[in-house]
C-alpha positions as CSV (number, residue, x, y, z in Angstrom):
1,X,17.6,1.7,7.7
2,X,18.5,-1.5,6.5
3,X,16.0,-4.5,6.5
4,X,17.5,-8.1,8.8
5,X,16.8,-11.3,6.7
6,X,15.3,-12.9,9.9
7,X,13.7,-15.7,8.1
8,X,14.2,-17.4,4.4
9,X,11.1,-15.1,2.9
10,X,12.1,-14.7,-0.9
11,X,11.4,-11.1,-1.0
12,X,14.8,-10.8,1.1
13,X,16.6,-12.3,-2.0
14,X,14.9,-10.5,-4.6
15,X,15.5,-7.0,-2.8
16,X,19.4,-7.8,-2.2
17,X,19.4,-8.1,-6.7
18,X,18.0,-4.8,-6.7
19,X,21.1,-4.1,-4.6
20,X,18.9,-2.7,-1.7
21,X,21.2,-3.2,1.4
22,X,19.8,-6.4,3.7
23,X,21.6,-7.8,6.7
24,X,21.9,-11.1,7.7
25,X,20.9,-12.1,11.2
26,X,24.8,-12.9,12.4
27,X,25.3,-9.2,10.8
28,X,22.7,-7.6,12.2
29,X,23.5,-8.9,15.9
30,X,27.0,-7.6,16.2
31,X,25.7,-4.1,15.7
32,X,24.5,-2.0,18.7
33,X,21.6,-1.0,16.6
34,X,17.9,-0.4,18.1
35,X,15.6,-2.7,16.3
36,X,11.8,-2.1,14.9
37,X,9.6,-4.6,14.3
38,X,7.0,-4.1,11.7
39,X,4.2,-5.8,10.9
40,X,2.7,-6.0,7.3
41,X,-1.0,-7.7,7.4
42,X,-0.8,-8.9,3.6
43,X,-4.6,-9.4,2.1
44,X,-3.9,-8.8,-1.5
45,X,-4.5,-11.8,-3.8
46,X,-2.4,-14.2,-4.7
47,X,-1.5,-12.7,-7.8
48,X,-0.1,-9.7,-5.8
49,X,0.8,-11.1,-2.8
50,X,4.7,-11.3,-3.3
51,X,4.9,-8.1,-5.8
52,X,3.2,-6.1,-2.6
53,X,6.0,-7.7,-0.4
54,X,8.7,-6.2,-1.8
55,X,6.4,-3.2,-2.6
56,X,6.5,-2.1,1.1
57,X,9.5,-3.9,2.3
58,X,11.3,-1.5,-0.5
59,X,9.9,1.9,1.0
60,X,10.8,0.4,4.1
61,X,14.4,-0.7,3.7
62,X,14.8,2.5,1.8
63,X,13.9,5.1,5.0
64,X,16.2,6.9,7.3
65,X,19.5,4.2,8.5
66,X,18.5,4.6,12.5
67,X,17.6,1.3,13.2
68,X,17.5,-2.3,12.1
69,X,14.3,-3.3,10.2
70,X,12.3,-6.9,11.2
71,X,9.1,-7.0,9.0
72,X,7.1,-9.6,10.3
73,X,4.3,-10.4,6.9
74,X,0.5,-11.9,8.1
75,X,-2.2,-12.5,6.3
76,X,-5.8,-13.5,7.7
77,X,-7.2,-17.2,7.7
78,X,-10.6,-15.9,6.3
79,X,-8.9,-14.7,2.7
80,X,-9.3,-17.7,0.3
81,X,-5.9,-18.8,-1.1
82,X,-5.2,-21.3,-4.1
83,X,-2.2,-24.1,-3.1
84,X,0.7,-21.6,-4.5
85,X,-0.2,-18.8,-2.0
86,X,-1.1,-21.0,0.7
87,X,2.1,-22.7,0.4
88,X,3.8,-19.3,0.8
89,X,2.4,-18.3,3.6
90,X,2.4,-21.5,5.7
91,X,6.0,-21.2,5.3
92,X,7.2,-17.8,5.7
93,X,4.3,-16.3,7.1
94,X,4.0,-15.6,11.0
95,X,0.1,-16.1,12.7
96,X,-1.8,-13.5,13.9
97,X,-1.5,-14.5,17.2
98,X,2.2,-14.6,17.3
99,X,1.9,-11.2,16.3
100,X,0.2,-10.1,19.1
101,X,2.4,-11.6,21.5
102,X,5.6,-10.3,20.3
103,X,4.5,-7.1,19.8
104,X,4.6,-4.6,17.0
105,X,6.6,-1.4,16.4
106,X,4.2,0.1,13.7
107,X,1.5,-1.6,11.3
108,X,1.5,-1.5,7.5
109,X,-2.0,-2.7,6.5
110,X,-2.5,-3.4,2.3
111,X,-5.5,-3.6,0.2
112,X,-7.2,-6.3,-0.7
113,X,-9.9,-7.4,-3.6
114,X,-13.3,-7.1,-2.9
115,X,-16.3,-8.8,-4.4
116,X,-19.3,-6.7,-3.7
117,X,-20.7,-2.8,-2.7
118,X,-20.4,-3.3,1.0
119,X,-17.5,-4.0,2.8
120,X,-19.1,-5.7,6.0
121,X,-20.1,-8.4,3.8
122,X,-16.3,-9.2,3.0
123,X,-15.0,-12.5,4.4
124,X,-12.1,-10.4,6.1
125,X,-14.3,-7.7,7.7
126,X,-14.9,-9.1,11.4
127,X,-10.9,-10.6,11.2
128,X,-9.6,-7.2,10.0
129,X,-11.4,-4.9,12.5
130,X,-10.1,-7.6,15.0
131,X,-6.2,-7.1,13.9
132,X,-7.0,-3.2,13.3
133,X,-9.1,-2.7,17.0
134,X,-5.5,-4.2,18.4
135,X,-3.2,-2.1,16.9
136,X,-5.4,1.2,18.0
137,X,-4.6,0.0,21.3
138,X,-0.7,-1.8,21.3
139,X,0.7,-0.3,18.1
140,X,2.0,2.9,18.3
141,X,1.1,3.6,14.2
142,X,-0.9,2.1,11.5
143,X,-0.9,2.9,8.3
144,X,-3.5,1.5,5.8
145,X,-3.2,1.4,2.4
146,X,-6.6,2.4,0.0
147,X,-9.2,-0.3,0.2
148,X,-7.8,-0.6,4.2
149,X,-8.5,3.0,4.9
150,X,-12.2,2.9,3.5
151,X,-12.2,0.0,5.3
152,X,-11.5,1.8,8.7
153,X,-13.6,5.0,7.8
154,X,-16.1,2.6,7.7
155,X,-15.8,0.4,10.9
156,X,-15.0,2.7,13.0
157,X,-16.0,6.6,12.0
158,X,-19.0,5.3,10.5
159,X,-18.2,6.5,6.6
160,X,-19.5,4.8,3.8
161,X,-17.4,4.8,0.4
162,X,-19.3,5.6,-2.7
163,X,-18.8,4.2,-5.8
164,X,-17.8,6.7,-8.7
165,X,-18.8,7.0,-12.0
166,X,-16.1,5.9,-13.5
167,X,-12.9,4.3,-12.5
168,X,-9.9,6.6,-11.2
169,X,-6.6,5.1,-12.2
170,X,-3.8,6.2,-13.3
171,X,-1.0,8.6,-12.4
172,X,-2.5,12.0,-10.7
173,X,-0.8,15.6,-9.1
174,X,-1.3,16.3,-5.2
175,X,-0.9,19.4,-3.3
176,X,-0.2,19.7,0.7
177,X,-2.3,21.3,2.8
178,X,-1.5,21.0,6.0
179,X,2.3,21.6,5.5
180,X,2.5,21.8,9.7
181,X,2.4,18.0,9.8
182,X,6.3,16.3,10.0
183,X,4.8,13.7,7.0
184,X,4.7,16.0,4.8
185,X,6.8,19.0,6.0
186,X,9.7,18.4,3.9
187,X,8.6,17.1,0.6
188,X,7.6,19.0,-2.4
189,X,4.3,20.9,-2.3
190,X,3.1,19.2,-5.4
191,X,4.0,15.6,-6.3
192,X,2.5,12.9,-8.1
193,X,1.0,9.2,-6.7
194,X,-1.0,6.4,-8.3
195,X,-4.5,5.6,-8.0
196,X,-6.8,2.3,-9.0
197,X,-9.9,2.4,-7.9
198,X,-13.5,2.6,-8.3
199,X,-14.5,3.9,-4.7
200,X,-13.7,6.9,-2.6
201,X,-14.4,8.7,0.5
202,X,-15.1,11.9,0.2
203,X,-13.5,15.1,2.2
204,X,-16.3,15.9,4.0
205,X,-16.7,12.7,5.1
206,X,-12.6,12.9,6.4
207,X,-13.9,15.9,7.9
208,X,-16.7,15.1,9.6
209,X,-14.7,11.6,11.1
210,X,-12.7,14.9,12.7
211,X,-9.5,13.4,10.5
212,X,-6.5,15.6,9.3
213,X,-6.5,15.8,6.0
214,X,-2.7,16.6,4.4
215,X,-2.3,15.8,1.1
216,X,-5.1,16.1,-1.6
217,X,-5.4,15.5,-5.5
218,X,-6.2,18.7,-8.4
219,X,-9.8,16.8,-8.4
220,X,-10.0,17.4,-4.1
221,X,-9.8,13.7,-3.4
222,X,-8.2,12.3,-0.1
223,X,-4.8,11.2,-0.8
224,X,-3.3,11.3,2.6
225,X,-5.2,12.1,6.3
226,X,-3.9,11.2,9.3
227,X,-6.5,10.2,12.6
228,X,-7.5,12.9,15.2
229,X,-4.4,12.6,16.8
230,X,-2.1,13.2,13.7
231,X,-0.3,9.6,14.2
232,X,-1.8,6.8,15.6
233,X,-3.5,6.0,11.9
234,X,-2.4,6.9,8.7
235,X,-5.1,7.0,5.7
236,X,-3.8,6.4,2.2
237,X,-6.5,6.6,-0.9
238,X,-3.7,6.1,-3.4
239,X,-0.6,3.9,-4.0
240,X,2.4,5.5,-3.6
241,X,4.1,2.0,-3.1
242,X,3.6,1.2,-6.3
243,X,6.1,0.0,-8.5
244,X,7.0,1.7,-12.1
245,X,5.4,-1.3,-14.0
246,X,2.2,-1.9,-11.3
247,X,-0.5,0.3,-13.5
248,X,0.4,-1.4,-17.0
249,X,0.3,-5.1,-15.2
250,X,-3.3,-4.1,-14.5
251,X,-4.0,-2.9,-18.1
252,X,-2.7,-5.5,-19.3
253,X,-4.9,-7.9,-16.4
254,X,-8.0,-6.2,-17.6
255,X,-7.1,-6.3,-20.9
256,X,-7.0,-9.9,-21.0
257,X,-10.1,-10.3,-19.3
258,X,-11.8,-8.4,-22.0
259,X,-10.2,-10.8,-24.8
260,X,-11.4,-13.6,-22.3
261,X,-15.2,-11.9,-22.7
262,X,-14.9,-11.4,-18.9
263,X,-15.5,-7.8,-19.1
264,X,-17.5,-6.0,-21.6
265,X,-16.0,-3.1,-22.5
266,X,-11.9,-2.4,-23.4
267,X,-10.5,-0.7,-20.2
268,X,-9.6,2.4,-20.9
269,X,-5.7,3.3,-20.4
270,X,-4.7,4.8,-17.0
271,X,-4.5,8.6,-17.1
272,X,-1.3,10.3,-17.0
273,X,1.0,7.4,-17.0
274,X,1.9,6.5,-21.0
275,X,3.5,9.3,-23.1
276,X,2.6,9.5,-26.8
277,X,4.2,6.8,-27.9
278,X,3.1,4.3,-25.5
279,X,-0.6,5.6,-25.9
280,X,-0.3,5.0,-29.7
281,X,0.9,2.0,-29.6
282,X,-1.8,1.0,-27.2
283,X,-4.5,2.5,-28.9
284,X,-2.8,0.3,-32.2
285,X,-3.3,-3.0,-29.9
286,X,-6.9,-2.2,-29.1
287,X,-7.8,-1.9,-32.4
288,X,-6.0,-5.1,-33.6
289,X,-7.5,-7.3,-30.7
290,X,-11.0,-6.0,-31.8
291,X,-10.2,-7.0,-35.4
292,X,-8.8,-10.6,-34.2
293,X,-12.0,-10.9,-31.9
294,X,-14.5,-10.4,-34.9
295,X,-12.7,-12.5,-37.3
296,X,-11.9,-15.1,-34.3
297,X,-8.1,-15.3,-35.7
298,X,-5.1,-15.6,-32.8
299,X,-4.7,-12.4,-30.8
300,X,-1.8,-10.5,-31.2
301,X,1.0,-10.3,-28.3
302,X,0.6,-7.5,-25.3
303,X,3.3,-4.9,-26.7
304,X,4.6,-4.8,-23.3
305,X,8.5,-4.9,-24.6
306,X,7.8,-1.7,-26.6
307,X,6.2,0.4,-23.3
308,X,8.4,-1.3,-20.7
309,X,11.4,1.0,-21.6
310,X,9.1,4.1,-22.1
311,X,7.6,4.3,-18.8
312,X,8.1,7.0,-15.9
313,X,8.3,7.2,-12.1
314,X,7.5,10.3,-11.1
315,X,6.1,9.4,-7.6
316,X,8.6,6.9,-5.9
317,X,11.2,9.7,-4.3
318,X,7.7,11.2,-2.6
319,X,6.8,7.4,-1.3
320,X,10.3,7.2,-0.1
321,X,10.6,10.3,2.0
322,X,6.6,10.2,3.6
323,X,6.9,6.8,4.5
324,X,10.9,7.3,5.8
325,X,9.5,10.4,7.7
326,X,6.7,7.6,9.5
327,X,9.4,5.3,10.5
328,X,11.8,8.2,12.3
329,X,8.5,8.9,14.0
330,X,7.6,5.6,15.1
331,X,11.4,4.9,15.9
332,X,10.7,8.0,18.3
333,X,7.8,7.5,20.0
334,X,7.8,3.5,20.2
335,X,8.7,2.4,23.7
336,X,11.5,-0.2,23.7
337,X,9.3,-2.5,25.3
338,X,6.7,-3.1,22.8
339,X,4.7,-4.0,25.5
340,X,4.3,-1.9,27.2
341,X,1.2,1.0,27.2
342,X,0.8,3.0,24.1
343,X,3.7,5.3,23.8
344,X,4.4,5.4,27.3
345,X,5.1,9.1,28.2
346,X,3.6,10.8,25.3
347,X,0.4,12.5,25.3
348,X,-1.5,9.9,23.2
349,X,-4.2,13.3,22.1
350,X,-1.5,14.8,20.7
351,X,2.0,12.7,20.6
352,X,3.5,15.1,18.0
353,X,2.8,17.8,19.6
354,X,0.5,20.0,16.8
């Protein structure tokens, strides 16, 4: 399904190096091709905000070849952005309100960082239920990505996250257990996917919300759920869009804060994801960056070039083929008119038919 450069957005470029296949508009209209438009409302910050680009424009230029792929990237006017980031946006960033009246295909909603406990207090809480209230009505699927999804359970099934104990990141095993849904009926029973983060909804709050839970980690958390319906929304807790490298650019992020005396304690390293070399050699660095901290000499160089080539992706072929599934489905049940009444002829209790 190969993604249309419709605009000058740099992601475009960068993908076509990684030789993903991307069509030029004068390409893309002498094929008799059905189009889908997707929207992706961007809200992580502006460190991430072009790595999460090509993050999901990769899993989506890498689905099924039925159709001509226009991703259509938004962000929201309430998220504070430094000149860089603003710049970006202004330029290759489409409003909210063309959004809504061109229409959307399907809806990819990110994460986003947070500041405090409560998520109503976020300066993109009233904006985001706004964009997400829309696309329950005029999009035939949304699918929101972890903060997002506590987000929604939140707004709108009335479930609180609760803070954990202790951080969950890292790289963890999932089972299927609904292995009747068509997202998950043809991968393998037991895969692996990222996590990063402090908060989770439990699943007996999924439950109680009357979600369908599908996919769940060896610990019981949520990975994947679907809403009542089994389509309309799609709930991930972990990242499966993350690249190979995303987990040791946010050891690395939080190691520096600890060098910078921003955090007080050396972040532990993310579970599952270095082998034994690459743990040693961390473990080496923590204990020379404590030694240069307490003597106040220069700090030693992130051994990044010696874990780089180390590192394993064990989750991307899983991504691929959940989030290529999503997209045959959409492409399906998505009226041609995008205006027109949500999935017009499907029974919107029950559009796959479960």
């Amino acid at each position: 399904m190969p993604l249309v450069e419709h605009n000058e957005l740099p992601t475009f470029a960068k993908l076509k190096q990684e030789g993903l296949r991307v069509l030029s508009p004068s390409t893309a209209h002498k094929q008799d091709i059905r189009e889908l438009h997707i929207g992706l409302l961007n809200m992580m910050p502006d460190a991430a905000l072009e790595a999460t680009e090509r993050q999901f424009l990769r899993l989506i230029g890498e689905s099924n070849p039925i159709a001509q792929f226009f991703v259509h990237p938004f962000t929201l006017d309430a998220l504070p952005r430094e000149a860089t980031a603003r710049k970006h946006i202004d330029q290759y960033y489409e409003s909210f309100d063309e959004i809504r009246q061109q229409g959307l295909d399907g809806l990819i909603i990110t994460g986003a960082n947070v500041i405090g406990a409560d998520l109503s207090e976020e300066v993109f809480w009233q904006p985001l239920i706004e964009v997400a209230d829309w696309a329950h009505q005029q999009v035939t699927s949304t699918l929101c990505s972890c903060l997002t999804t506590h987000a929604v359970l939140d707004f709108r099934y009335g479930q609180k996250r609760e803070k954990q104990g202790s951080k969950k990141w890292g790289v963890f095993r999932h089972q299927v257990v609904d292995t009747t849904h068509p997202l998950v009926a043809d991968i393998n029973s037991e895969f692996d996917v990222p996590h990063s983060r402090w908060n989770s909804v439990h699943p007996e709050q999924f439950a109680a919300a009357g979600l369908k839970i599908l996919v769940t980690g060896d610990d019981g958390c949520v990975h994947l759920a679907t809403s009542p319906d089994g389509f309309r929304t799609i709930f991930f807790q972990g990242h499966p869009e993350y690249d190979t490298v995303s987990l040791l650019k946010e050891y690395k992020r939080d190691v520096n804060l600890y060098i910078n005396r921003e955090l007080d304690t050396y972040t532990p390293m993310p579970e599952n994801y270095f082998g034994e070399f690459s743990a040693a050699v961390m473990r080496e660095y923590q204990g020379r960056v404590d030694r240069s901290l307490q003597s106040q000499s220069a700090m030693p160089e992130f051994p990044e070039h010696l874990v780089l080539p180390k590192l394993k992706n064990t989750w991307q072929d899983t991504a691929h083929a959940v989030v290529g599934t999503w997209v045959g489905l959409v492409y399906q049940m998505t009226s041609i008119d995008r205006h027109a009444p949500f999935m017009q002829g499907v029974d919107a209790d029950n559009p796959l038919g479960l």
